[in-house]
N, C-alpha and C positions, 0 to 999 in steps of 0.2 A: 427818866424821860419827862419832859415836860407835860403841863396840866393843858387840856386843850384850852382855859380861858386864861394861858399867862401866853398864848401861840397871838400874836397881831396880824402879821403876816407873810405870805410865804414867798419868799424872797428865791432871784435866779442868784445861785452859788455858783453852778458851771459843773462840769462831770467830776472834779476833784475833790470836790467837799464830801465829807462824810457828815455832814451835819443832816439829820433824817428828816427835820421839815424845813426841806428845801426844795428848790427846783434845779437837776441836773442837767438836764438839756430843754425844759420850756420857758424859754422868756419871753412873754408875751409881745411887747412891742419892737423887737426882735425883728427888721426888714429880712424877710428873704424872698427873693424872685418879685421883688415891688410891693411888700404886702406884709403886712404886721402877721407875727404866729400865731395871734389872737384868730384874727380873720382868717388864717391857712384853714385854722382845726373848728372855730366855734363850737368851741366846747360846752356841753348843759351838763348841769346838774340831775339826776332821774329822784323826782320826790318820792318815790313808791319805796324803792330799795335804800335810799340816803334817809329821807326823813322820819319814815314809817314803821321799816324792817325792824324787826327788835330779835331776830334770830332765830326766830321758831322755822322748824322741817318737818318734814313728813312722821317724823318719830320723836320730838319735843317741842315743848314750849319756850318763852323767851329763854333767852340768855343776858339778853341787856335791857334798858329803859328809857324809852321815846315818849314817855308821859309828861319830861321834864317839871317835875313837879304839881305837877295842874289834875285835879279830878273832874272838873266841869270840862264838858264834851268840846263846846265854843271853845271857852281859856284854855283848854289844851290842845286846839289845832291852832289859836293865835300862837302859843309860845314855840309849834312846829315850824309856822310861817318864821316866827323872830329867828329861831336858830340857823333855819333856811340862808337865810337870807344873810346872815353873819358867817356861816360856810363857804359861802361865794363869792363872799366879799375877801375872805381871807387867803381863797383859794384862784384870785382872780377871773373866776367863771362868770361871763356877762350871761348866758342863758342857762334857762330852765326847761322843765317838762313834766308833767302829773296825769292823772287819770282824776277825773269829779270824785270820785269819792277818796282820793290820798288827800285831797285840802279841806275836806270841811267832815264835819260826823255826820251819820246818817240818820234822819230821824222815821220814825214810827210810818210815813207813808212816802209815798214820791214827792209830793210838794215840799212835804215838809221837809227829803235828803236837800230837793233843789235851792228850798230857800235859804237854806245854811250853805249853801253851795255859792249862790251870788254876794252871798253878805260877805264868805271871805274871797272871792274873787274882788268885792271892795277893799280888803286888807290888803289882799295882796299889790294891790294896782298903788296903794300908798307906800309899801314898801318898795316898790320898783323904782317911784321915785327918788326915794331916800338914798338907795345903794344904786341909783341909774342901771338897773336889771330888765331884761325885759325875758317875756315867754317864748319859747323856738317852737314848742306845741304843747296843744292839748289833746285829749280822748278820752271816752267814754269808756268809765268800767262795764259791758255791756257781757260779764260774761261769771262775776265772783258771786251774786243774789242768786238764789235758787229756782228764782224765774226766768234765769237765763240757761236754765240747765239743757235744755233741748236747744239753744244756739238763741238770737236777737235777732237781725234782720231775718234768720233762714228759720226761726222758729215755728210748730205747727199754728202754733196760737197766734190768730191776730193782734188781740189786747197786748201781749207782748212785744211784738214787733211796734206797737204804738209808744210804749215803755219806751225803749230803746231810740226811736225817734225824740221823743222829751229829751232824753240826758245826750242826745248828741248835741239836740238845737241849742242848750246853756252850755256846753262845752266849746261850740263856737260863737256863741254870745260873749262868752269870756274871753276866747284867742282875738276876737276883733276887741276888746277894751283893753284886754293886756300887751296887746302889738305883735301876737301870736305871724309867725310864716308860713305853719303846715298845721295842718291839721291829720291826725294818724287815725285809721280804723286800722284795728287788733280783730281778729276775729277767734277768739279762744275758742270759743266754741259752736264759728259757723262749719260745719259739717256733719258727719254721723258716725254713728256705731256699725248700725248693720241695716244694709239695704230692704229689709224687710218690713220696716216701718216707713220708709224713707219714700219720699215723692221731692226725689232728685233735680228735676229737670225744674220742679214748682220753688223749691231752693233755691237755686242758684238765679232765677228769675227773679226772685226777690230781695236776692242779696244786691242785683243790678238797680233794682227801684230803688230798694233804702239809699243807696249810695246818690242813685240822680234826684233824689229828693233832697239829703243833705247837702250836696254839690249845690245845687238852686238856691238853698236857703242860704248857704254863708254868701254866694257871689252877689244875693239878694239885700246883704247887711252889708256890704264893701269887705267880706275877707278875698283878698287880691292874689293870697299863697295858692299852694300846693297842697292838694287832698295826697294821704299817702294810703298803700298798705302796708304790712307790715309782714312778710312772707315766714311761714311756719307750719313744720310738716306733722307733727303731731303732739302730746302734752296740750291740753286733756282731751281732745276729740280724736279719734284712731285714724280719722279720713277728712281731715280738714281742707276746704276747698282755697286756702290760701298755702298750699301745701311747699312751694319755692318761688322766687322770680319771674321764673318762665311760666307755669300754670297763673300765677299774678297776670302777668302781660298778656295770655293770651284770653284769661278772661277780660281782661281788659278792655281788648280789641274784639272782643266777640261782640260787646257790649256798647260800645261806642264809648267807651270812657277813658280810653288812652288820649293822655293830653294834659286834663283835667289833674288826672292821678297818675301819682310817681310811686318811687318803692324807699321805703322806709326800711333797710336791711340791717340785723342784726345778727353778728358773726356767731351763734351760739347758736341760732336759728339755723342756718347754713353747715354747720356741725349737724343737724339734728337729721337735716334733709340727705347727707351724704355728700354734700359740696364743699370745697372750700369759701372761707371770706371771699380771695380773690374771685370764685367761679361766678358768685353770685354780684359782688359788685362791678362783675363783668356784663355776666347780661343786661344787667339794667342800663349799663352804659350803652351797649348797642341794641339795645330797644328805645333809647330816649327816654328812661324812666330812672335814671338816677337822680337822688337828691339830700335823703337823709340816710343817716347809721347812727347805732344802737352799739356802741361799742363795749364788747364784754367778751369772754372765752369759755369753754366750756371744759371737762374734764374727758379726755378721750376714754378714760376706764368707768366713766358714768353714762349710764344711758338719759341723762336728762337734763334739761336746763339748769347747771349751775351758777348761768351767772356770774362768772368773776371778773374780776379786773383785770384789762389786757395787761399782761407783762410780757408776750410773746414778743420778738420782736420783727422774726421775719413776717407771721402775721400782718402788723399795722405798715412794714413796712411794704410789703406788697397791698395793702389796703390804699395806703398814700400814693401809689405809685398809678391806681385806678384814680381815685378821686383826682390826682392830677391831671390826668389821661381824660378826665368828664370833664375838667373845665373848672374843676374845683368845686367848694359850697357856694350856692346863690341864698337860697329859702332857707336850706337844710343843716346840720350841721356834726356834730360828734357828742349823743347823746351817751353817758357811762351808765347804761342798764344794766348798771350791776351791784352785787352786795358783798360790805365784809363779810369773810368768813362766820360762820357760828361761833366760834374761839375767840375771836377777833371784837370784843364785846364793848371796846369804848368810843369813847368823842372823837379820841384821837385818832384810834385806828381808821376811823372817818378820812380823813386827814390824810393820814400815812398811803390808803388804800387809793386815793385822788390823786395823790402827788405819783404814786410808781403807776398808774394809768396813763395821767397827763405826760410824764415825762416819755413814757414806751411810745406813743402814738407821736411827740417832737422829737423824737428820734428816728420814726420811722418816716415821718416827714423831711429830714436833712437825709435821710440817708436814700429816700426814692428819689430828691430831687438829684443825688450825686450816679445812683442810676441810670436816670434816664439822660444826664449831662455826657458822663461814659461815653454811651450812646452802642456798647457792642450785641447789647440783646437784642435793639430797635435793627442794627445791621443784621444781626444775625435772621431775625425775623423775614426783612427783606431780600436776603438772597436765596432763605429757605422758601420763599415764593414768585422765584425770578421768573419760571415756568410762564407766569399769566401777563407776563410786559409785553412778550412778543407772540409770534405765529400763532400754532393753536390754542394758548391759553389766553393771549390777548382775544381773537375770535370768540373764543366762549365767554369771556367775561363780557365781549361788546355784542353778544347775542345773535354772532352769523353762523353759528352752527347749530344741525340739525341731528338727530340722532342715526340716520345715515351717514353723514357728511362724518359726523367720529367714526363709527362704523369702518368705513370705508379706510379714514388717517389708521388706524389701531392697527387693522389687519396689514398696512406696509410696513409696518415697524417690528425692525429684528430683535431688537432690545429694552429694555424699560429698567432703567439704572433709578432709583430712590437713594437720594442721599443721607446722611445718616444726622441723628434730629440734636446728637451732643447733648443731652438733657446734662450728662455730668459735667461738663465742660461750662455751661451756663449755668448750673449752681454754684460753679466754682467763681464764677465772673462774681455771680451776688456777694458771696465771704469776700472775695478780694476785697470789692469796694466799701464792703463793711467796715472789713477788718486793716484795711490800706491807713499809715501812718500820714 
């Protein structure tokens, strides 16, 4: 197999080639439905799990080596950035995404993580030029130091929540010099353990400050994006208060900050919570909070975040089939928050594990658009709710009945026939048009 520095670049083959770094069905500039593949999927790079990961789990240490050479803290997140950036280039990916402390080392106090934190936010902003890259988001690790162990914004300690406020404000310092669209709060560890320590109501009130404080301060510097969350039901807090979508949205809304903030949804997230990808990049859709994804899979026989590379296909293809359905990406876009395997320990398989992502998710891209072209689940949808066009169901949708007034229809009615929902019948429509020559 080839070395990853003899790989140039990864070329569209088409679904026939057996050539392994290649692209099977993503070609980027690739018109379909008026609009380059490139701009369908906006695809990032995730630097935490690409350039960082080095293999270690819960029960070992590396496997591989992301030092690339370099023992000096600096020259070896410069030469993270260089590799970065020659990954993207190879792999046609125009965006990125990181947390402050995946780009720069951390030094000895907070100024001193921050100041190594803007100097290579300058590296980076020379290398964007160079390979015309830009950032899709940034955020704040506000949750790996062990000052953040009782949570950041929802922390007992003031001094903390001030912490936490610093590394947001240079994390959107950076997104507005990098050309940043969203900016992500992760809340790992806004929630609690056990209610007995816990002044709940004093939480969640101050998870609503930090948020309209950071809001203020980016729209304050011209960041123009989208504030996101990022929904997750548990790993490592037992009761986190960003627990799915809909607990997302409705604090939201409690809050006055629906608008502002959109949902930053990753499908391993939505595994965790008991949802599927599709549930979740449903609601957001009819809440008006869709905008980014974190695309990666989990392992159903795992109970935890693993992280992998989508290769499902019905997955992304019901994921594209939402995203098509919201209007597409604006801000947001197809971030691969995910990692090689542990086994999986070189350059390449970098590479390899990108190319069978990118390619699952332009496959599930042609094949929602041939979905929703079909057009028989959209039919099927509409005559499984013909009910509400006319008489009583028109009436209740246009808000001239009263709880009497049904009362009254119900009790004339000899009958109540429910039609029958074909759930198998419309999996079979999906394979057909998959599997259709």
């Amino acid at each position: 197999m080839k070395k990853y520095s003899d790989i140039k670049k990864i070329e569209y083959l088409g679904p026939q080639s057996k050539e392994p770094f290649a692209f099977k069905y993503y070609n980027p500039d690739e018109i379909i439905h008026g609009k380059k593949m490139r701009d369908h999927l906006r695809f990032a790079m995730s630097y935490w799990h690409t350039i960082d990961y080095a293999g270690t789990d819960m029960f070992g240490g590396n496997t591989g080596d992301k030092t690339f050479g370099k023992t000096d803290p600096m020259e070896m997140f410069k030469a993270k950035a260089d590799f970065a950036f020659d990954l993207m280039d190879k792999l046609s990916i125009d965006l990125y995404c990181f947390h402050d402390v995946d780009i720069a080392p951390e030094g000895k106090t907070l100024k001193e993580s921050l100041d190594n934190f803007y100097t290579m936010v300058d590296y980076l902003d020379k290398l964007q030029k160079k390979y015309n890259k830009r950032l899709l988001w940034s955020t704040a690790n506000n949750f790996g130091d062990k000052k953040f162990m009782a949570g950041a914004a929802t922390s007992p300690n003031a001094d903390v929540f001030a912490c936490a406020a610093a590394k947001v404000k240079a994390c959107l310092d950076a997104d507005v010099k990098l050309g940043g669209t969203c900016y992500v709060f992760w809340g790992g560890r806004e929630g609690y353990d056990t209610l007995i320590n816990t002044d709940m109501g004093l939480e969640l009130d101050n998870m609503a400050r930090f948020l309209r404080i950071a809001r203020d301060y980016g729209r304050k510097i011209g960041f123009k994006g989208d504030f996101l969350l990022e929904p997750k039901p548990k790993e490592p807090t037992k009761h986190q208060y960003d627990f799915d979508t809909a607990t997302c949205c409705n604090f939201l809304r409690q809050y006055d900050l629906l608008g502002d903030f959109k949902m930053n949804i990753e499908a391993n997230h939505a595994t965790l919570a008991g949802h599927t990808f599709q549930h979740e990049l449903r609601v957001a859709r009819l809440n008006g909070a869709f905008c980014s994804v974190d695309a990666n899979q989990g392992d159903p026989m795992l109970g935890w975040d693993t992280d992998q590379f989508p290769t499902n296909i019905y997955d992304t293809i019901y994921a594209m089939y939402e995203i098509i359905k919201a209007g597409g990406f604006t801000n947001g876009g197809l971030n691969f928050d995910s990692k090689t395997r542990r086994q999986s320990n070189t350059l390449e398989d970098i590479l390899l594990a990108y190319i069978a992502g990118m390619d699952t998710f332009a496959l599930g891209l042609r094949l929602a658009y041939k979905l929703i072209e079909d057009g028989r689940i959209d039919e099927f949808i509409e005559r499984r709710y013909a009910s509400y066009k006319s008489g009583i169901g028109k009436d209740i949708i246009d808000g001239k009945v009263t709880l009497e007034s049904l009362a009254d229809y119900a009790c004339k009615l000899d009958h109540v026939e429910v039609e029958s929902g074909r759930q198998e019948y419309l999996e079979a429509i999906v394979n057909n048009v998959i599997f259709e020559k």
